[in-house]
C-alpha positions as CSV (number, residue, x, y, z in Angstrom):
1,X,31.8,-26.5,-45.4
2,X,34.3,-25.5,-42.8
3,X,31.5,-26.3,-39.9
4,X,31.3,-29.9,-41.1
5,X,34.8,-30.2,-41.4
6,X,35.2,-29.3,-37.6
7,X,32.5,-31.6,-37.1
8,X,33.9,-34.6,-38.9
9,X,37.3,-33.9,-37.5
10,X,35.9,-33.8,-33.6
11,X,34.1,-37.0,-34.7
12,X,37.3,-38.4,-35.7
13,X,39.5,-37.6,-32.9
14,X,37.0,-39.0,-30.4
15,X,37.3,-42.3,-32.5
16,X,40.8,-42.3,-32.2
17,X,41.4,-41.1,-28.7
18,X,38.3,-41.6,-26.6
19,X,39.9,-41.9,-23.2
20,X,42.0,-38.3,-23.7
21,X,39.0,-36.5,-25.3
22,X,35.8,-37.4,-23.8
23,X,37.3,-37.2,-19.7
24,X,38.1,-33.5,-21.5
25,X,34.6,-32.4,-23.1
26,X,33.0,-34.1,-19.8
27,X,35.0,-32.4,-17.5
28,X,34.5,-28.8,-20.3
29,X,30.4,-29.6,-20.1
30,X,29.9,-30.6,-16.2
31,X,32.4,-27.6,-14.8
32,X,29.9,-25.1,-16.4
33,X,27.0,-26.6,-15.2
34,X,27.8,-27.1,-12.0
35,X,29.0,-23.3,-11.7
36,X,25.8,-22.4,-13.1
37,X,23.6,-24.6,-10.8
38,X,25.5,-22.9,-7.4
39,X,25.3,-19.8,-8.8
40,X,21.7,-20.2,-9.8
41,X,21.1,-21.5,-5.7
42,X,23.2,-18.3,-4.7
43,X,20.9,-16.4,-7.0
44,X,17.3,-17.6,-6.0
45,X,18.7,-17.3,-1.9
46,X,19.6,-13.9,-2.1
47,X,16.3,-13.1,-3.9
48,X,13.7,-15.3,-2.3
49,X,13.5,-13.0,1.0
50,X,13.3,-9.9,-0.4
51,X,10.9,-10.7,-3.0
52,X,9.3,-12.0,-0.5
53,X,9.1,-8.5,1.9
54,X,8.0,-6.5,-0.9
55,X,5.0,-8.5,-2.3
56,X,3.6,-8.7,1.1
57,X,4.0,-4.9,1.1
58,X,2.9,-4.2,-2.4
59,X,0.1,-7.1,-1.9
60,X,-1.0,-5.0,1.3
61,X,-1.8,-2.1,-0.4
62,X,-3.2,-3.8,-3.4
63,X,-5.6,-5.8,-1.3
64,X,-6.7,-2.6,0.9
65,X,-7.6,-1.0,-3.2
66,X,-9.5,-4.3,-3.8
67,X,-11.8,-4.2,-0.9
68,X,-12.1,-0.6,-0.8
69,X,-15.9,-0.8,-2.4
70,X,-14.7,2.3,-4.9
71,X,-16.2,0.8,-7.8
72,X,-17.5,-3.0,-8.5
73,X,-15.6,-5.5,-9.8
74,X,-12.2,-4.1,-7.5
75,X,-11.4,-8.0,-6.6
76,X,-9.4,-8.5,-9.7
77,X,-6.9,-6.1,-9.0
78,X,-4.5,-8.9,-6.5
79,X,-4.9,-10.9,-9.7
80,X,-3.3,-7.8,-11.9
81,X,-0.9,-7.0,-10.0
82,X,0.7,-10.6,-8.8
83,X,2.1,-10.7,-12.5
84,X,3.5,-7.3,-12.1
85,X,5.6,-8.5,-9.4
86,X,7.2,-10.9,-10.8
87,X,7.3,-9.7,-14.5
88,X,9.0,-6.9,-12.2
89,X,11.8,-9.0,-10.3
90,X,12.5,-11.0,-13.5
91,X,13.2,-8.1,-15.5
92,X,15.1,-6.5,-12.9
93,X,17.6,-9.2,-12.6
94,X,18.4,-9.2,-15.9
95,X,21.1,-6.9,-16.1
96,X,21.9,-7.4,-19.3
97,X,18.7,-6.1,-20.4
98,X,18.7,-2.6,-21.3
99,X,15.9,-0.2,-18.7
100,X,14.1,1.2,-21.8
101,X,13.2,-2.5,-23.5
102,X,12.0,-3.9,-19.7
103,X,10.0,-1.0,-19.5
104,X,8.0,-1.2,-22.5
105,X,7.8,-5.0,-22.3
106,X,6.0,-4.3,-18.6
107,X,3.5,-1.9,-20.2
108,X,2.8,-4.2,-23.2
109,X,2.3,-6.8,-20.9
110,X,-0.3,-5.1,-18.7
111,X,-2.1,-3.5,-21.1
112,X,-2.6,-7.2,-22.8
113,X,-3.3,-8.8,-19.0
114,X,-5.4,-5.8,-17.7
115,X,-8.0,-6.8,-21.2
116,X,-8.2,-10.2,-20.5
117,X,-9.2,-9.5,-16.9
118,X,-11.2,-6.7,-18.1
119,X,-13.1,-9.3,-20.3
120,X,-15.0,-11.0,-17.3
121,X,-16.8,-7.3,-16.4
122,X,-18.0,-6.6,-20.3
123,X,-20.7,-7.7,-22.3
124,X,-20.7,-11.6,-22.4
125,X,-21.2,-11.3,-26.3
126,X,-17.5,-9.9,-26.3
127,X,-16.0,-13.2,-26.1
128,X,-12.3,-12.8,-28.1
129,X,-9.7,-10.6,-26.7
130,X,-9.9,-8.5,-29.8
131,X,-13.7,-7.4,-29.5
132,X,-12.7,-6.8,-25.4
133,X,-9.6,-4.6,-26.3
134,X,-11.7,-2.8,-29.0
135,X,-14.4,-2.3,-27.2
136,X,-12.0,-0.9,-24.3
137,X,-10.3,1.5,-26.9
138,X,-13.8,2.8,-27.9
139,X,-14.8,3.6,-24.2
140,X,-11.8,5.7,-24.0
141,X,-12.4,7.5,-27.1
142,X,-15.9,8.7,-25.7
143,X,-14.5,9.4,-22.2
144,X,-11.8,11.8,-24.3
145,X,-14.9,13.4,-26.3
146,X,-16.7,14.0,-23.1
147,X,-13.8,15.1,-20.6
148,X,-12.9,17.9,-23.8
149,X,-15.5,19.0,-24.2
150,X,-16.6,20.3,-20.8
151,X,-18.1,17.0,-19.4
152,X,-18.0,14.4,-16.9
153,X,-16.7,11.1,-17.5
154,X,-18.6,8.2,-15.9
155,X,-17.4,5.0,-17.0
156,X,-16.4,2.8,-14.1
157,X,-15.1,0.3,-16.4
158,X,-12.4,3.1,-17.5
159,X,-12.2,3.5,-13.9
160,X,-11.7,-0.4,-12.8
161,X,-9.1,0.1,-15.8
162,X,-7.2,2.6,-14.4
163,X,-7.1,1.2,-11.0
164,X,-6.0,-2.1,-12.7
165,X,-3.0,-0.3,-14.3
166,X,-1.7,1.4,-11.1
167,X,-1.7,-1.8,-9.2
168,X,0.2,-3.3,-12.3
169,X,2.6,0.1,-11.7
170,X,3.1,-0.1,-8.5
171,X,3.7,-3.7,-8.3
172,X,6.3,-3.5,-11.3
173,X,8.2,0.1,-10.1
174,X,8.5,-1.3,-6.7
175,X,10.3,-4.3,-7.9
176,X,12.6,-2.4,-9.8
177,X,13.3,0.2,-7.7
178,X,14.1,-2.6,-5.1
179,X,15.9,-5.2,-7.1
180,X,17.7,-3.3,-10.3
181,X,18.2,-0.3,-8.1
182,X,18.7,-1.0,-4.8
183,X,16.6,1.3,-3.9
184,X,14.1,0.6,-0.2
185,X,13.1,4.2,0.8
186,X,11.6,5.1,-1.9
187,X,9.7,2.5,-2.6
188,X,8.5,2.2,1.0
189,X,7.2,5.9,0.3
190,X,5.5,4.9,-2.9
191,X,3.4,2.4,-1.2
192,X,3.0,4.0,1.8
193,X,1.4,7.3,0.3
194,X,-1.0,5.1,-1.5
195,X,-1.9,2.9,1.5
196,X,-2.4,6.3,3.7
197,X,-5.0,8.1,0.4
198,X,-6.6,4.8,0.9
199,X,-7.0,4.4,4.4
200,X,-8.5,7.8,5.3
201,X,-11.3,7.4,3.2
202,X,-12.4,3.9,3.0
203,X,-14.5,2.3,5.6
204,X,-14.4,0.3,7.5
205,X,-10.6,0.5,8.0
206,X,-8.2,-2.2,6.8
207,X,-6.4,-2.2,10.1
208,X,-5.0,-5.9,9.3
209,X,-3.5,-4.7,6.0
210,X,-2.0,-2.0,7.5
211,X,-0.4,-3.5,10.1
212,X,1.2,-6.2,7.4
213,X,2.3,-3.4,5.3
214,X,4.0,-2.3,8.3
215,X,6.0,-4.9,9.5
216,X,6.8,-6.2,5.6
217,X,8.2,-2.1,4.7
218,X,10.2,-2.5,8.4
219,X,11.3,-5.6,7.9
220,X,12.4,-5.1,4.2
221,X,14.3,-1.8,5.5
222,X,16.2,-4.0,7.5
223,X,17.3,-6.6,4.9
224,X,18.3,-4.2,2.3
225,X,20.5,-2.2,5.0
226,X,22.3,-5.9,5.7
227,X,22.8,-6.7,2.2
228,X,24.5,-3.5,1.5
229,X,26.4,-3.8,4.7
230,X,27.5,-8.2,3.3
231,X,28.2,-6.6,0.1
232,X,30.8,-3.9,1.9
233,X,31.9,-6.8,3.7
234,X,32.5,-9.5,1.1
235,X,34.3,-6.1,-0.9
236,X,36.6,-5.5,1.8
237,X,37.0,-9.6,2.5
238,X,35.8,-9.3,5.9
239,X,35.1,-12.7,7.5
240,X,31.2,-12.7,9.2
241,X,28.8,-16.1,10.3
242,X,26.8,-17.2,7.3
243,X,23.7,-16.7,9.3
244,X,24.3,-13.1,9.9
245,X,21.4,-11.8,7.6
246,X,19.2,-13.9,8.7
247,X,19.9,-12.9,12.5
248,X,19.1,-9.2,11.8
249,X,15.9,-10.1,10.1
250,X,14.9,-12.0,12.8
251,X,15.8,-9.7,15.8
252,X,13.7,-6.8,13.4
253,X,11.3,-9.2,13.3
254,X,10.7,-9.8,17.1
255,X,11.2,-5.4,17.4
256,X,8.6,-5.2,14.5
257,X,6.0,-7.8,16.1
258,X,6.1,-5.9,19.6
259,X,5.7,-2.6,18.2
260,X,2.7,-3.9,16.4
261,X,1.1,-5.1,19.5
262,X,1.9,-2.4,21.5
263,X,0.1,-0.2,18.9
264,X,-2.8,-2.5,18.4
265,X,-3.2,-2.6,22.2
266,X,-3.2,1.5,22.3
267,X,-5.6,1.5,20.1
268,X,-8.0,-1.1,21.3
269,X,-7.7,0.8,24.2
270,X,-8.8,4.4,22.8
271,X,-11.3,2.8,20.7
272,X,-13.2,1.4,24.1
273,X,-12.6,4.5,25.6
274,X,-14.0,6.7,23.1
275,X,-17.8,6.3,23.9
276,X,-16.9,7.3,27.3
277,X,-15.3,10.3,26.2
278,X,-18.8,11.0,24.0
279,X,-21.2,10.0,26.2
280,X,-19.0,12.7,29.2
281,X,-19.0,15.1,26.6
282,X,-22.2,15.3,25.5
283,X,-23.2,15.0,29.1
284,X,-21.2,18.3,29.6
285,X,-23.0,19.9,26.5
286,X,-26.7,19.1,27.2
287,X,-26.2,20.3,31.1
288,X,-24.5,23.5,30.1
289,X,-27.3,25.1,28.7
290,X,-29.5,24.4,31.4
291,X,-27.0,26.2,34.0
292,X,-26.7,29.1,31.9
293,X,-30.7,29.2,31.2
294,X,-31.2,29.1,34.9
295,X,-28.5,31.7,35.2
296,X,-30.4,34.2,32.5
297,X,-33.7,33.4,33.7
298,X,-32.8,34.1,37.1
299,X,-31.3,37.5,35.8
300,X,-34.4,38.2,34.0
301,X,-36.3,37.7,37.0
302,X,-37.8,40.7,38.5
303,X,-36.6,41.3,42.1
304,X,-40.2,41.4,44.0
305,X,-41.3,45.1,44.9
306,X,-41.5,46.6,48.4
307,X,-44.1,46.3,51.3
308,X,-45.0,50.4,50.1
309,X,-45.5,49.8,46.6
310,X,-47.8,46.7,46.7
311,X,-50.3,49.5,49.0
312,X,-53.1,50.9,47.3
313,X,-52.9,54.8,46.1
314,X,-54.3,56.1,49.2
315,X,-52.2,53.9,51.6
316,X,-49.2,55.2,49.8
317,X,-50.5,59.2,50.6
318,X,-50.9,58.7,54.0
319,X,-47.8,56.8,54.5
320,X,-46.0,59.5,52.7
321,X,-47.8,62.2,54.8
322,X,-46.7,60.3,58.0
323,X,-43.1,59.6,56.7
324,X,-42.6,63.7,56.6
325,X,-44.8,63.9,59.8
326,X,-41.9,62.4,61.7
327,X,-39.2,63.7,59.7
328,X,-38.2,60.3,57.6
């Protein structure tokens, strides 16, 4: 009763003074939302580069896992973890919302994703998510069974499932670490380690990808050390241009690019020359027995006799008689 009392007396006062109250709950409503709109265009500034940086670094690594022919039906994993992302940055800026809750949301979330994309690789007559995520809990039942008792599991749907998780993971932890908190090296480190286990054994080598991750983990380094630095300098009211950021990035940017080609000139360069190198070496190799066979073989060689021993038996008497004849 008391709410429509307030009700019915607002009612009434704007009857009775409607150019004293409505300039008031106009001026109440559009101050608000005009707050909110700058600080929502504040917000989505601030954020839009360096979500930017790290899903071209997270989405370098993830693309060098999907095209790393480990299993089939790897080109779903861009698709898993593109969600991750931004389930990641999302959650991350709400700061209101406690680290334990956002967590389990993000696993709930990717286990329900990593099914449906799961779906397209099963059995066609597994058409509802249920039968999918059933059949999914079954599998890993068996693998369990098997992997206790002395086995070897070889399910590469399990395995297409993992690898669908850890992109999910990786996207979601590197967005958290980056935007709830502030966190850059570590993140870098994540990524990097599983770009580098990647790289060594796939073939042929992602060299694009790599370079992208690269310049994206640089170039985010960079951005995060400004924003620290802005948010010193806006804490201390220290006047700076507006552009200031963006001049960094850029001048990291142009450091980052020539790097890059100065690297992907080097090795262009020991790539050509590597045959060389083979063909000199093997060159080297193949002659080196040869002088050292001559060597032995000469060695072995008997040295030819003398003019007395190639004589035949008698020769040699008389020779000998004649030798102590003259007194030789």
């Amino acid at each position: 009763m008391s709410f429509v009392r307030f009700i019915s007396f607002v009612v009434h006062s704007a009857r009775l003074y409607p150019n004293i109250l409505y300039p008031t709950l106009m001026s109440a409503i559009s101050l608000p939302r005009q707050q909110q709109s700058r600080s929502f265009g504040t917000e989505l500034l601030d954020l839009l580069p360096g979500a930017l940086l790290t899903g071209l670094m997270s989405g370098a690594v993830v693309y060098t896992l999907s095209i790393s022919r480990w299993a089939p039906g790897l080109d779903i994993l861009p698709t898993m973890a593109l969600p991750g992302l931004i389930v990641g940055v999302l959650l991350a800026r709400m700061r209101w919302l406690p680290a334990w809750l956002a967590h389990l949301l993000s696993a709930v979330l990717s286990l329900t994703w990593a099914v449906q994309l799961l779906g397209t690789l099963m059995d066609a007559r597994l058409d509802t998510w249920r039968d999918q995520a059933t059949d999914l809990l079954l599998r890993t039942l068996n693998w369990g069974r098997v992997i206790g008792s002395g086995g070897r599991g070889e399910d590469i749907l399990l395995f297409v499932a993992a690898l669908c998780l850890l992109c999910w993971l990786l996207a979601y932890s590197t967005a958290w670490m980056v935007f709830r908190r502030n966190w850059t090296w570590r993140p870098v480190v994540l990524n990097a380690i599983v770009i580098l286990v990647n790289y060594t054994y796939v073939l042929p080598k992602p060299d694009g990808a790599f370079f992208v991750f690269l310049s994206s983990a640089l170039l985010l380094l960079v951005y995060q050390h400004v924003r620290e630095r802005q948010a010193q300098w806006d804490a201390q009211r220290i006047e700076y241009p507006d552009l200031l950021p963006l001049r960094f990035v850029w001048s990291a940017a142009l450091v980052c690019g020539l790097l890059i080609l100065i690297t992907a000139a080097l090795r262009a360069v020991s790539r050509s020359s590597g045959p060389q190198r083979r063909g000199t070496r093997s060159a080297g190799r193949s002659s080196w027995p040869a002088s050292v066979g001559r060597i032995y073989s000469a060695r072995s060689t008997p040295s030819p006799a003398p003019a007395a021993a190639r004589l035949p038996p008698a020769a040699r008497i008389s020779v000998a008689h004649a030798n102590s004849a003259i007194g030789w």
